[in-house]
C-alpha positions in Angstrom: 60.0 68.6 -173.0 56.1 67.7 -171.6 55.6 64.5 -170.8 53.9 62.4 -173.9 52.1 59.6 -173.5 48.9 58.9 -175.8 47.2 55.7 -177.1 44.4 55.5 -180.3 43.2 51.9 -180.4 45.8 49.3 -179.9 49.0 51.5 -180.4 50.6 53.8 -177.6 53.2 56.6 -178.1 55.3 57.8 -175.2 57.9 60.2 -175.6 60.3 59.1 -172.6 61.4 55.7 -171.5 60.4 56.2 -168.1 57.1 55.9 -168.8 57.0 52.7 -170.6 55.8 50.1 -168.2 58.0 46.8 -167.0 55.1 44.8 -168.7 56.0 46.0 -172.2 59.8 45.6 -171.7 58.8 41.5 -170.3 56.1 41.0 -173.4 58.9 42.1 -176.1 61.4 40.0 -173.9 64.0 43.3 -174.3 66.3 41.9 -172.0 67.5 39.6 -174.5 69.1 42.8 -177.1 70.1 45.2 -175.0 69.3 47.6 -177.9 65.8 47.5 -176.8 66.2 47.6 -173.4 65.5 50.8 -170.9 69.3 50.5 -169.6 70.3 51.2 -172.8 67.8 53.4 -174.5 67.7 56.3 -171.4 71.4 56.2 -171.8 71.0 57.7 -175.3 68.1 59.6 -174.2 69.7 61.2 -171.0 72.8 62.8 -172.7 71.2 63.9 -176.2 68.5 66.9 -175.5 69.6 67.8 -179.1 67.1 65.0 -179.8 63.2 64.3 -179.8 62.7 60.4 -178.9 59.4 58.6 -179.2 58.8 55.2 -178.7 55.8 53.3 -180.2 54.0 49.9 -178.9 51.4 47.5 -180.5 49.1 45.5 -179.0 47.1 42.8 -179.1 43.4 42.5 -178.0 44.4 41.1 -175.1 46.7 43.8 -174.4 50.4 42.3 -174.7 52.9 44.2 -176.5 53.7 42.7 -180.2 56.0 45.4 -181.8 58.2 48.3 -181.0 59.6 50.7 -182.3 62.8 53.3 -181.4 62.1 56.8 -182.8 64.7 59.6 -183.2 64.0 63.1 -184.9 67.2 65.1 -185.7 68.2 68.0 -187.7 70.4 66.8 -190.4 72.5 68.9 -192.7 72.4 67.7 -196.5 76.0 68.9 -197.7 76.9 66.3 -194.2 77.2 63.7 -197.2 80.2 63.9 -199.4 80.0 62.4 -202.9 81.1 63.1 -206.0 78.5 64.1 -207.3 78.4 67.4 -205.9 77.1 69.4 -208.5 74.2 66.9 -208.9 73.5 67.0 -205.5 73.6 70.9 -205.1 70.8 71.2 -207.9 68.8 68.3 -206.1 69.3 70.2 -202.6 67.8 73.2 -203.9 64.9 71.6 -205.1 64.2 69.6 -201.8 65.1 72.1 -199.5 65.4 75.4 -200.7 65.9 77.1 -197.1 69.4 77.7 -195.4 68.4 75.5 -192.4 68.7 71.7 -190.7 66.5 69.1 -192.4 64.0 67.4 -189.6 64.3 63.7 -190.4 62.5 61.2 -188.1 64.4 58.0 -188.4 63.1 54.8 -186.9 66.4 53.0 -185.8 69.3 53.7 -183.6 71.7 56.7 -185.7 74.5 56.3 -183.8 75.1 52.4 -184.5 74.6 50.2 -188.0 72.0 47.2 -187.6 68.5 46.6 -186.8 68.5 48.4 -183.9 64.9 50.3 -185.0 62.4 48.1 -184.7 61.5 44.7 -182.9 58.5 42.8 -183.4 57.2 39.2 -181.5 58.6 35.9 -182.7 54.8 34.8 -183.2 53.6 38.0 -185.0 53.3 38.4 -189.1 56.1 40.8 -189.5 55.3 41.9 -192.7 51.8 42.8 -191.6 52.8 44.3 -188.2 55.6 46.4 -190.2 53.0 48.4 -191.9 50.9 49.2 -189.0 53.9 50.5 -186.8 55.0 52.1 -190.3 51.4 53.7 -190.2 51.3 54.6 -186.7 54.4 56.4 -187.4 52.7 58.6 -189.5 49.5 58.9 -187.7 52.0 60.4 -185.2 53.0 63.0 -187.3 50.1 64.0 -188.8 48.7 64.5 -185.1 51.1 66.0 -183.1 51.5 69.7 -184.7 54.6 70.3 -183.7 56.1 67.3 -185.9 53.8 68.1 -188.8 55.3 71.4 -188.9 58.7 70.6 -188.9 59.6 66.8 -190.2 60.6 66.7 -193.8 61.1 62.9 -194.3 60.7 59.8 -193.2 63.7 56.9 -192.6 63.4 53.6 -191.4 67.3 52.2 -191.2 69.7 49.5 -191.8 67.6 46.1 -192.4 69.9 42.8 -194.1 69.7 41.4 -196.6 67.4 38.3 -195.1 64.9 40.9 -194.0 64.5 42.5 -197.2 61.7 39.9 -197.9 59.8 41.7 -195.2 60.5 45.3 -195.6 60.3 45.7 -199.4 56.8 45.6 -198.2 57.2 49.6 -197.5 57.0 50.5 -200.9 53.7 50.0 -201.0 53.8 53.3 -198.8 55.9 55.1 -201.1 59.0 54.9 -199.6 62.3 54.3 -201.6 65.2 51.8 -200.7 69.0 52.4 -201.3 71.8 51.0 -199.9 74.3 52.2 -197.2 78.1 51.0 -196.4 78.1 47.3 -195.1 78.5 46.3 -191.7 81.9 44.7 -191.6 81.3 41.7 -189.2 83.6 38.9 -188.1 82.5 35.5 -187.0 84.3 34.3 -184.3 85.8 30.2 -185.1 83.7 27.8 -182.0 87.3 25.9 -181.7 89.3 29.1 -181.1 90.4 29.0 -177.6 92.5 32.2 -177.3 94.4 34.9 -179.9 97.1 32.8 -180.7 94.5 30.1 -182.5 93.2 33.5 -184.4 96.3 33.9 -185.6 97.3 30.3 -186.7 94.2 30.3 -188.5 95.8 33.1 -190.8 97.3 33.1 -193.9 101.4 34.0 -193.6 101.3 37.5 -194.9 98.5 38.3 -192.6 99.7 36.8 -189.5 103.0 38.4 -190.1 100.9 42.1 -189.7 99.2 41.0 -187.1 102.6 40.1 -185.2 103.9 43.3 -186.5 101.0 45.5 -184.9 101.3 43.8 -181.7 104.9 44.6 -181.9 104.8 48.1 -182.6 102.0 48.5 -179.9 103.9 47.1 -176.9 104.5 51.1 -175.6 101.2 51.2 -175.3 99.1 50.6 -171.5 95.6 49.5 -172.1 93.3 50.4 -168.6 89.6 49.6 -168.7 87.8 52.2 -167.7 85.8 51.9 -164.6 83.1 53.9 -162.9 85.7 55.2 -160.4 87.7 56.6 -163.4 85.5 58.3 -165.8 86.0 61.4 -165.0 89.3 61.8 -165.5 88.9 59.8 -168.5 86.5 61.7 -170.5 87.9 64.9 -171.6 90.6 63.1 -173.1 88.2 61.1 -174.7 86.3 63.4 -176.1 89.4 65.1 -177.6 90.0 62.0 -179.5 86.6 61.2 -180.7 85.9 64.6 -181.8 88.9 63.9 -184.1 87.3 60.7 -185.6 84.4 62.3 -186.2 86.1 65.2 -188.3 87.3 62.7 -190.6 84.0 60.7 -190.9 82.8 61.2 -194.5 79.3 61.3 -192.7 77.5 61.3 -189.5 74.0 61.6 -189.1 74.2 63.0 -185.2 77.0 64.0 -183.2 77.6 61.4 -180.3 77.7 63.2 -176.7 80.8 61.4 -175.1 79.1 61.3 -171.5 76.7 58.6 -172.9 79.5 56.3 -172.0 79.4 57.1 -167.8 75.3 56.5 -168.4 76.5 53.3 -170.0 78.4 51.8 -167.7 76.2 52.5 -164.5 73.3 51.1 -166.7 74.8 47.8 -167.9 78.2 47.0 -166.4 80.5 44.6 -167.8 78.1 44.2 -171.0 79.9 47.8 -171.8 82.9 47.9 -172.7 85.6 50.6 -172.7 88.9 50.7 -172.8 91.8 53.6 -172.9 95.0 53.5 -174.5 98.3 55.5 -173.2 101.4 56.2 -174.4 103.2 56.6 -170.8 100.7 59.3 -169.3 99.2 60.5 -172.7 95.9 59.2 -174.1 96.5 58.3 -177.7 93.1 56.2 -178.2 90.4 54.5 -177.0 87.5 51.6 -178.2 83.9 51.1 -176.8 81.3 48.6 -177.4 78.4 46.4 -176.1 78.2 43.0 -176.0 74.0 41.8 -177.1 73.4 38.3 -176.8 76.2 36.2 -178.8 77.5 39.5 -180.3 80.1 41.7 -179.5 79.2 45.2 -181.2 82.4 47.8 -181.8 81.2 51.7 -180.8 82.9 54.5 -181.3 86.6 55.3 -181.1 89.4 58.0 -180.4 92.7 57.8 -182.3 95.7 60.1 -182.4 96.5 60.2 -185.7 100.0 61.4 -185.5 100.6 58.3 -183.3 98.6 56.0 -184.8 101.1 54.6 -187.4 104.0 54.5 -185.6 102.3 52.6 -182.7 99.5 50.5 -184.9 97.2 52.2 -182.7 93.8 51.2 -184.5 95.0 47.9 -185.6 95.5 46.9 -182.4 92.0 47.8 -180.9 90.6 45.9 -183.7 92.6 43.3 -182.7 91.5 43.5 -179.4 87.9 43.5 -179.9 88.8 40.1 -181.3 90.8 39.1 -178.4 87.5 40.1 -176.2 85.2 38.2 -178.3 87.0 35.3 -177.7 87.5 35.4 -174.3 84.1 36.0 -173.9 83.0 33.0 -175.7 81.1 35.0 -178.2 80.1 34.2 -182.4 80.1 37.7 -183.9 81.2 40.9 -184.1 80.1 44.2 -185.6 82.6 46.4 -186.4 80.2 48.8 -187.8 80.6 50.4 -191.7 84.0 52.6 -191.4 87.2 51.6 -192.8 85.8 48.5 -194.6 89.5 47.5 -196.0 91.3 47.6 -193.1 88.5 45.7 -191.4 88.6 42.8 -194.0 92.3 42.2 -193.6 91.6 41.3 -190.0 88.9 38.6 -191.3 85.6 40.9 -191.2 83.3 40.4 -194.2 80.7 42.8 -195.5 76.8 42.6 -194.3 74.7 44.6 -196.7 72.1 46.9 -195.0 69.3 48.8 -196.6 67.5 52.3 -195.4 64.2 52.9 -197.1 63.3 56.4 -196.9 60.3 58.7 -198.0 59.6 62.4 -198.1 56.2 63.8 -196.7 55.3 65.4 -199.9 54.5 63.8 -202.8 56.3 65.5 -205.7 59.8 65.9 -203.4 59.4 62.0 -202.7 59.5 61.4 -207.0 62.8 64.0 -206.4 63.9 62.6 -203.4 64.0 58.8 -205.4 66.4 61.0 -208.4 68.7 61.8 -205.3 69.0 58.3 -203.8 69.8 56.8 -207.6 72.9 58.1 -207.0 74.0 57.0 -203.7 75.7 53.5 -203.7 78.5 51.9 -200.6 81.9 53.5 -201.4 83.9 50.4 -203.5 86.7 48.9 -201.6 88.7 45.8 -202.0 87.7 42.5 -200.0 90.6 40.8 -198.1 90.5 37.5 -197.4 93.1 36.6 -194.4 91.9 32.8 -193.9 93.7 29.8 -195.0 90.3 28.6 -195.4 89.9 31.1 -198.1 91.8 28.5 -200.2 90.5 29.9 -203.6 91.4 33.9 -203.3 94.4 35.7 -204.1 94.8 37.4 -201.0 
């Protein structure tokens, strides 16, 4: 792709992190989420040439960077989400998009992890006021560049909490719609727990019993971090394993490219974390995550499925994620909006997150809102593991 790099008044598009100057990384302070930073952002960039990135800055009149936004156009497939309300959907598909190909969606936000990973504006800006202008300079992008006002369909700005909603309710005044997505299921981490063990005296008896169990059945399994030295011999396995994750995700906006991983931990070291799982000399799963600030955010994993039951394979990763956490002194984690259940038994709690989303054209945005009416986070029954949870059943 050219190199892109344009500014009209106090806005400036580029369409590479390379050529975003330090000066913008140091005004934003971007060092402080990683999510924002250009270790982590040509990572994604580097291994996904499936994907068009853009990256928007604001300015002040004195020329200091205010906001920021993340931009990723992909080609989405609408029968990707499953519901059962398939018939509806069909009828609603046709009407939308009538042709037999990919849907261009620009998204503004990260699609390949849950959170507010999309846009980031200065502590000492109006953020309702700045919103709409990097909202507006998202469109002024497409309505300049011909080759996005050709192809992209509709517009998504992802995965704001509840707290933010405040702010960002503000885009309907722009005609987009808001609907809600599956929770992130995130666990705070107790300031008096000193190691596992405290996690799991802090349990009720049924639940501390499983958690015993799973560490049990797991034993046969070696756990190797994987190291810059190792990745190569790592990732083919890995990939095998993710690639049957993915198959049984319900949905996935854009297919992950395993490699990012290598990219990721030349870029930011010890802040990502990965970590293999063998059953003597065969790979039977592995976890990934980054650790942001206080936060400790769960990626992507591999399972064997045929293995995972008899050796508590996925249990114990999410154990283990808590078992880093707390060694590394951290307050939350983010284990992301799959397997909500299992993820409550271990002490994770649902975070609601809302996507607002618009269609370029008019009449197809009135459809477009009929569609999202019948979208709503998959039901699924709340666990509550704590003895401090002195008032459930559980």
């Amino acid at each position: 792709m050219l190199s892109f790099c344009k500014k009209t008044q106090n806005i400036i598009y580029y369409n590479s992190v390379a050529q975003i100057p330090n000066k913008i990384w140091e005004d934003l302070n971007c060092k402080k989420n990683l999510y924002f930073s250009s270790d982590y952002l040509s990572a994604l960039e580097k291994n996904h040439p499936n994907i068009i990135f853009y990256y928007i800055v604001l300015f002040d009149n004195s020329d200091s960077a205010i906001a920021f936004t993340t931009i990723q156009v992909i080609d989405f497939q609408i029968h990707k989400i499953e519901k059962e309300t398939k018939s509806f959907l069909d009828v609603i598909n046709k009407i939308l998009f009538p042709k037999e190909k990919p849907i261009k969606i620009l998204v503004s936000g990260n699609t390949f992890v849950s959170g507010e990973h999309g846009i980031l504006i200065a502590e000492n800006q109006d953020k309702k006021t700045t919103l709409l202008k990097l909202t507006k300079a998202i469109l002024n992008l497409v309505n300049t560049e011909e080759n996005l006002n050709k192809s992209i369909s509709i517009f998504m700005l992802k995965d704001f909490e509840k707290e933010s909603l405040i702010i960002t309710d503000e885009l309907k005044e722009l005609n987009y719609y808001s609907f809600k997505v599956e929770p992130n299921m995130q666990f705070l981490i107790d300031k008096n727990w000193q190691n596992f063990d405290d996690y799991l005296a802090a349990l009720k008896t049924k639940f501390r019993v499983k958690a015993k169990k799973a560490t049990q059945l797991s034993k046969p399994l070696k756990i190797e971090e994987i190291t810059l030295e190792n990745t190569d011999e790592q990732f083919p396995k890995m990939k095998s394993l993710y690639e049957k994750v993915a198959q049984k995700a319900s949905f996935n906006f854009e297919e992950f490219n395993i490699e990012t991983y290598k990219t990721l931990k030349e870029n930011l070291g010890e802040k990502y974390i990965l970590k293999t799982y063998y059953l003597d000399d065969k790979m039977v799963g592995f976890l990934s995550g980054l650790i942001s600030e206080n936060s400790l955010d769960a990626h992507f994993v591999g399972i064997d499925y045929n293995l995972n039951k008899q050796y508590a394979i996925y249990q114990r990763m999410l154990y283990d994620y808590i078992r880093i956490g707390i060694k590394t002194n951290l307050k939350i984690i983010n284990f992301g909006r799959t397997a909500s259940e299992i993820k409550s038994s271990i002490g994770a709690v649902p975070q609601e997150l809302t996507i607002y989303i618009r269609h370029k054209k008019t009449l197809k945005n009135k459809i477009l809102k009929l569609f999202l009416q019948k979208i709503a986070p998959t039901a699924f029954h709340q666990k509550y593991p704590f003895k401090s949870n002195k008032n459930e059943n559980d």
